[in-house]
VOGU-3710 file (C-alpha; in Angstrom, 3 decimals, decimal comma):
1> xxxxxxxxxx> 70,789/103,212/23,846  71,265/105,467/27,215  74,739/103,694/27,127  75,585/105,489/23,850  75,176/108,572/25,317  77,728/108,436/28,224  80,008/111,510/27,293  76,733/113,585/26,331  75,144/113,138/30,040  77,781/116,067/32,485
11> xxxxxxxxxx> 75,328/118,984/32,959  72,771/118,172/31,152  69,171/118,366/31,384  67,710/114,183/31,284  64,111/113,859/30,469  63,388/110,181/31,292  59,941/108,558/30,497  59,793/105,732/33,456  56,978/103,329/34,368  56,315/103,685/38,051
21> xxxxxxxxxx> 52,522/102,656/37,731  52,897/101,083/41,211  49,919/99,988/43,370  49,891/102,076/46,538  47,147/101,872/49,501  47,455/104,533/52,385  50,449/106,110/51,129  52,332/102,674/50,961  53,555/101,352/47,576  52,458/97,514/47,654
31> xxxxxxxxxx> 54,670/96,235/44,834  57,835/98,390/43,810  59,472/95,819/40,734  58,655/98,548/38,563  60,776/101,177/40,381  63,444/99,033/41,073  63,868/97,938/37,403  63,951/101,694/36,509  67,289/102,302/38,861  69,766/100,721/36,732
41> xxxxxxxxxx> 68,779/104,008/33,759  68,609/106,382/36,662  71,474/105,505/38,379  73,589/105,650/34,635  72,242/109,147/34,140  73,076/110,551/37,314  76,923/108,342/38,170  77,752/110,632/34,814  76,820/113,645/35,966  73,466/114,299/33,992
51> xxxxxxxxxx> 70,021/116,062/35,617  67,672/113,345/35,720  63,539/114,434/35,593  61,560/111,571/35,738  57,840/111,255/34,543  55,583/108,685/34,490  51,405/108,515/35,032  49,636/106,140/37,761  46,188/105,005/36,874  43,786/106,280/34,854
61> xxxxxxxxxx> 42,539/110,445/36,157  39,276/111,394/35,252  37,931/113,378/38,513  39,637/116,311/40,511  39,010/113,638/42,903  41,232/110,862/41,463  43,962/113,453/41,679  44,124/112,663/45,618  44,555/109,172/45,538  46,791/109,495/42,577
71> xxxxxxxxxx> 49,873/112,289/42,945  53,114/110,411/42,926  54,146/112,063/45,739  54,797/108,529/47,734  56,545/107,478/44,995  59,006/110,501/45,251  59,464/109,117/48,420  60,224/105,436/48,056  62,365/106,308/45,087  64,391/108,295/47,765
81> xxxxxxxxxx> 65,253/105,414/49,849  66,131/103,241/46,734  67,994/105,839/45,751  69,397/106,367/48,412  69,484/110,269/47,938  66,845/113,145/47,632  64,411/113,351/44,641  62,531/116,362/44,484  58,895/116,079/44,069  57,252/118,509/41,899
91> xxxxxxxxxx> 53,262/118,613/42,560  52,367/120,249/39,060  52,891/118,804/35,353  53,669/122,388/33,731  54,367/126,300/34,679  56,794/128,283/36,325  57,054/125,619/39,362  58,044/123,040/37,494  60,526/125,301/35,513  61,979/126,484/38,394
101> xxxxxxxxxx> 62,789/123,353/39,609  64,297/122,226/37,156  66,576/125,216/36,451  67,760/125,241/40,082  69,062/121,262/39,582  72,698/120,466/39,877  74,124/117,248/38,125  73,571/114,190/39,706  70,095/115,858/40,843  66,991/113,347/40,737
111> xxxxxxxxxx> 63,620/115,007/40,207  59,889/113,612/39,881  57,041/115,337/38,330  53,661/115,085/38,859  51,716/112,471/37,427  51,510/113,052/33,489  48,070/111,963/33,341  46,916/115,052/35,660  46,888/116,015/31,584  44,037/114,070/31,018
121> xxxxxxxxxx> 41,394/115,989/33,131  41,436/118,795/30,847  40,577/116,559/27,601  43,444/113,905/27,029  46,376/115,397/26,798  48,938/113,076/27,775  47,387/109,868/26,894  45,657/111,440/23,443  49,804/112,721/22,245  48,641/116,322/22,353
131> xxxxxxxxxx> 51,253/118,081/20,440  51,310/120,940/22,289  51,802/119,291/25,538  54,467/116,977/24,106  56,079/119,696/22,560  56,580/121,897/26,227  57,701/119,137/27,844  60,440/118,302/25,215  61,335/121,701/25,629  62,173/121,279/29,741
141> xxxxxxxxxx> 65,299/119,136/28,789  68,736/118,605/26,408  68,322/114,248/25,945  65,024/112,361/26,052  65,668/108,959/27,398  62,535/106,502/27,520  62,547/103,349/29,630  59,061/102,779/30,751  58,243/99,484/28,442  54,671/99,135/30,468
151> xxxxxxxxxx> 53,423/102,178/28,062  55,322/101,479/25,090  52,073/100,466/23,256  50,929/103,627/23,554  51,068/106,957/21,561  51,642/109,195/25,260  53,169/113,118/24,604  55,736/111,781/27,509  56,622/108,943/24,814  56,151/109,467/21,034
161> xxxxxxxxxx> 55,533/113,424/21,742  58,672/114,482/23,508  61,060/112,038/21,534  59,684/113,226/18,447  60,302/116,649/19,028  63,438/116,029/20,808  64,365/114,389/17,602  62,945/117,343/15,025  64,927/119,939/17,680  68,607/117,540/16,677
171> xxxxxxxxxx> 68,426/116,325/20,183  69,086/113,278/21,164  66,702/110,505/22,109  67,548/107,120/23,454  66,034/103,788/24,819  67,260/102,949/28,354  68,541/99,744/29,970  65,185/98,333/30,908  63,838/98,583/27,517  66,302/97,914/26,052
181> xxxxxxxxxx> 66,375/94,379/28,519  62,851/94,050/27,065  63,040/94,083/23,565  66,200/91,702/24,137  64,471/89,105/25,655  61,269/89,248/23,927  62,429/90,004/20,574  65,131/86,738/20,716  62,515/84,783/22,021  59,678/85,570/19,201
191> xxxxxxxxxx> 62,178/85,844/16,273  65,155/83,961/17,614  64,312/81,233/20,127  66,345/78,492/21,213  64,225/75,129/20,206  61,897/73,407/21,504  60,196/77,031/21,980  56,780/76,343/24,399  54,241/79,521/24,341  52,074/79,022/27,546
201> xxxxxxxxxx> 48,882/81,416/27,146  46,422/82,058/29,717  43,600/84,608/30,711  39,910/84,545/30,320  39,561/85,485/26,653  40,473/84,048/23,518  40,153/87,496/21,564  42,709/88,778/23,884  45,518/86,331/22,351  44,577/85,818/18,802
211> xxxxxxxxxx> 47,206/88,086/17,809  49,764/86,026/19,758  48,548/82,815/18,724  48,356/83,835/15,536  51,575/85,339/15,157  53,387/82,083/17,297  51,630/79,353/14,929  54,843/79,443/13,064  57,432/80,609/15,495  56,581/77,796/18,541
221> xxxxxxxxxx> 56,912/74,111/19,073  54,288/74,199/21,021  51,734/76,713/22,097  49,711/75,632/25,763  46,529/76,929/26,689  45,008/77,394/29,572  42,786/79,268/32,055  38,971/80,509/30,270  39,876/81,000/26,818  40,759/76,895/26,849
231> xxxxxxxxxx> 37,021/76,468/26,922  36,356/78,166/23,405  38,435/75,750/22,030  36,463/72,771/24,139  33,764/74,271/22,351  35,164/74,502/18,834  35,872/70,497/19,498  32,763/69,578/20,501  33,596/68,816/24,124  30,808/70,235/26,560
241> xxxxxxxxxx> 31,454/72,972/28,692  28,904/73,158/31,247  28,654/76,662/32,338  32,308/77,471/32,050  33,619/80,797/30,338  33,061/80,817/27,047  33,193/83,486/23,815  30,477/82,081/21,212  31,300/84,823/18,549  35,057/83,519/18,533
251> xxxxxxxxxx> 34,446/79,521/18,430  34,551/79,661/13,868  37,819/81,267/14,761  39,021/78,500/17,512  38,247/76,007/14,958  40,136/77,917/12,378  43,139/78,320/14,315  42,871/74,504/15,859  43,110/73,489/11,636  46,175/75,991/11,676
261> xxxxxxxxxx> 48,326/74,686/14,451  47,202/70,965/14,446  49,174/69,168/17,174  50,986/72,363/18,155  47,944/73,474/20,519  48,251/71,685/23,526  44,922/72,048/25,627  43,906/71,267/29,019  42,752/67,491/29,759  41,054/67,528/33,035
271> xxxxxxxxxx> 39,445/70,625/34,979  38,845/71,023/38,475  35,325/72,339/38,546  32,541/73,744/40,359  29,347/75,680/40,528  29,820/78,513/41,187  32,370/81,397/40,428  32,965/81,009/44,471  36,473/80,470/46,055  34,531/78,506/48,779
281> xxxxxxxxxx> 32,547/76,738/46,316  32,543/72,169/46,655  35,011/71,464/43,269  35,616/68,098/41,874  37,963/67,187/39,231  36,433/66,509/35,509  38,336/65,082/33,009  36,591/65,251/29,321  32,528/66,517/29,080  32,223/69,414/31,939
291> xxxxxxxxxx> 29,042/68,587/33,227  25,764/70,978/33,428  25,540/73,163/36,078  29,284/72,879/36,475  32,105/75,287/35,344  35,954/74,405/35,213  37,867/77,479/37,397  41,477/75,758/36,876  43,514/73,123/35,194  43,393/69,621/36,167
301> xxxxxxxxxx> 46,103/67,343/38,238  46,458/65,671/34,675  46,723/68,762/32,659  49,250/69,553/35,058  51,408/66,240/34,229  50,838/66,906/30,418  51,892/70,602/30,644  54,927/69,787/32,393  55,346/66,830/29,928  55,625/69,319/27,023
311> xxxxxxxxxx> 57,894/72,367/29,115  60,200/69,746/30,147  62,858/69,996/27,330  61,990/72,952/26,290  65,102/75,712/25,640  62,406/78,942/25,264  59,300/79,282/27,323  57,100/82,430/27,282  54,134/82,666/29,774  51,187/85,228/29,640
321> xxxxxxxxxx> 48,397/84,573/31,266  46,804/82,395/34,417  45,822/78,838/34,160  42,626/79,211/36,232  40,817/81,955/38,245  44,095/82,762/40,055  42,587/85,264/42,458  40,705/82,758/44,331  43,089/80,601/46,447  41,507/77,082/45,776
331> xxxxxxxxxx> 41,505/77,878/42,002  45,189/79,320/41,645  46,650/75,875/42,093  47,520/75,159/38,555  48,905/78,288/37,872  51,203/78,096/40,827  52,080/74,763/39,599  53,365/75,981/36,755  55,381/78,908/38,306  56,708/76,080/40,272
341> xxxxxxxxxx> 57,871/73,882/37,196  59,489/77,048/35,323  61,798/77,787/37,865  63,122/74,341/37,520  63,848/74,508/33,833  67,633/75,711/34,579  68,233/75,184/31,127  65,825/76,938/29,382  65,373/80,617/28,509  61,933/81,102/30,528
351> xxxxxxxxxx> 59,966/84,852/30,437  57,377/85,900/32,484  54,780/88,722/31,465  51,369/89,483/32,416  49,735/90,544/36,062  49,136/87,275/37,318  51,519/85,016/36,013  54,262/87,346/37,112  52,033/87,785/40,719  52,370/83,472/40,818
361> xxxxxxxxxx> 56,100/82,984/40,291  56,808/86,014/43,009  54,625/84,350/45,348  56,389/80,885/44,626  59,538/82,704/45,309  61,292/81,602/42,197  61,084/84,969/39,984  65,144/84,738/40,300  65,510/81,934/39,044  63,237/82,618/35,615
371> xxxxxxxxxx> 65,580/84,691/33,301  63,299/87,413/32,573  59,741/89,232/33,973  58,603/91,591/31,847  57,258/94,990/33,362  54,796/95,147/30,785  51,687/93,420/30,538  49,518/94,953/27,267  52,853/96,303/25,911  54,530/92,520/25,760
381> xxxxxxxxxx> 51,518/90,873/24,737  51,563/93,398/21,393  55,277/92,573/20,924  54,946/89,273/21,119  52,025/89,971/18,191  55,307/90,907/16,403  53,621/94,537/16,250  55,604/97,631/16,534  55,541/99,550/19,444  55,537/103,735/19,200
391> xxxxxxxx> 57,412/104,002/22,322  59,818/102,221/20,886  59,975/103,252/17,560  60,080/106,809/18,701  63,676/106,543/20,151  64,905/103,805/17,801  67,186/105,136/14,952  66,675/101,499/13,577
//
């Protein structure tokens, strides 16, 4: 851990591997919880007197054109003012510019590059591990600390690349506070939760979850489902489904699992319903058979009640995934509902990962009083699959 390394940080060159995949519009960063959960690492690194040089990609570059809407030159910016001191922006991934800068640091200097996946116009370089690539940029720095969990699924150069060959050059390579927050939390919770343990799974597709399912059979008391992938399983019990969402290729496997995790699978009991895939579109409430022509778009008053039913005691809650089409206001309703009902559980351990379940509780105003939102949405779905993560493997000695 970055903590381990406090009498190793005066002078020294920090390469830190941070996940500031922000949304920005105009120049304006919409939603900064990823910065600000990188500060704590940052702020260690410099208070002790190291050289910290930050990288981190935003979106996905395939065009010279995507390069425009995608420098992280804003994000130089905002970290600034979070900081509360200057970060230099360097607008190039590699060369004699980015050397420079770096050389001409003194400690307790903050600096940003470019964004790593600039690499990726020129076949993939960053997100493909090229091991030349990883290999130069392991070279710009003395300690390789990595603390961007959002990308810890994947094999990057700025990941597995330079903590491998920090690691093969006897430097040292460390996890920082965030991640180190995240495999906490997520790792006590799959392998060492407090009882009752409640696993609340949303999203449109079953085959997005099987893993977790799969993998939380054993672990949870009880495993809720909601949002599209519920309808599968409608469809697996013979309940009709109308025209809601619905995988046919994975309904042998809903059955299977159903068999599995008997009265462990708690599914919704009413719908609200409508039809069409329309925000503005007349709904109505359907408890049982979805008629014809009709699709369920969110959880029911009833499923509601019953959800809330099974949370109620519960000591461990983990929540991926909406209840219902969440980005359409007269659909969002029963995922807000449960945002609402988490933040009342003040005796529970309750996390929060995934896009739109961690977009509901913000909203709702009650993401302080959950104990932990995850900055990771593909990378805490996998660890909650109990699979191992190469950014994390690459800086653990374990």
């Amino acid at each position: 851990m970055v903590s381990d390394l406090k009498d190793d940080l005066k002078g020294k060159k920090v390469l830190v591997r941070v996940d500031f995949n922000v949304p920005i519009k105009d120049g304006v960063i919409g939603d900064d919880n990823r910065m600000t959960a990188a500060l704590p690492t940052i702020n260690y690194i410099i208070d002790n007197g190291g050289k910290a040089i930050l990288f981190s990609h935003l979106g996905r570059v395939k065009t010279e054109e995507d390069k425009k809407a995608l420098t992280l030159k804003p994000v130089a910016k905002h970290l600034a003012e979070l900081l509360n001191k200057p970060v230099t922006f360097v607008p190039v991934t590699r060369g004699a510019q980015l050397e420079d800068a770096i050389n001409n640091m003194k400690d307790g200097d903050v600096l940003l590059v470019e964004n790593t996946r600039f690499e990726d116009l020129d076949g993939k370089k960053e997100s493909g591990n090229d091991p030349e690539l990883g290999k130069y940029w392991a070279s710009l720095g003395d300690i390789y600390v990595n603390d961007a969990f959002g990308t810890a699924h994947r094999e990057h150069a700025s990941n597995v690349g330079i903590a491998s060959n920090m690691k093969a050059a006897g430097k040292k390579a460390a996890a920082g506070f965030l991640l180190e927050k995240e495999i906490k939390f997520l790792g006590n919770a799959v392998d060492n939760p407090a009882h009752p343990f409640v696993a609340i799974l949303g999203g449109a597709k079953v085959s997005d979850k099987i893993g977790v399912i799969n993998h939380l059979i054993d672990k949870a008391d009880k495993i809720i489902v909601g949002g599209g992938m519920a309808y599968t399983f409608y469809a697996a019990k013979g309940i009709k489904i109308g025209n809601s969402l619905v995988e046919k290729d994975k309904i042998e496997l809903a059955k299977e699992i159903m068999e599995k995790a008997g009265d462990k699978l708690v599914l919704p009991i009413d719908n609200v319903c409508a039809e069409k895939f329309d925000n503005d579109a007349p709904s109505k409430v359907v408890e049982g058979d979805i008629p014809d022509g009709y699709m369920a778009l969110d959880i029911g008053p009833k499923s509601v009640e019953e959800f809330e039913n099974v949370l109620k005691d519960a000591k461990t809650v983990v929540w991926n995934g909406p209840m219902g089409v969440f980005e359409m206001p007269n659909f969002a309703k029963g995922t807000l509902e449960i945002g609402k009902f988490l933040g009342t559980l003040t005796d529970a351990t309750t996390i929060v990962g995934g896009g739109d379940s961690t977009a509901a509780v913000k909203k709702l105003g009650v993401a302080d009083k959950l104990t932990h939102i995850s900055t990771g949405g593909g990378a805490s779905l996998e660890y909650l699959e109990g699979k191992t993560l190469p950014g994390i493997a690459a800086v653990s000695d374990k």
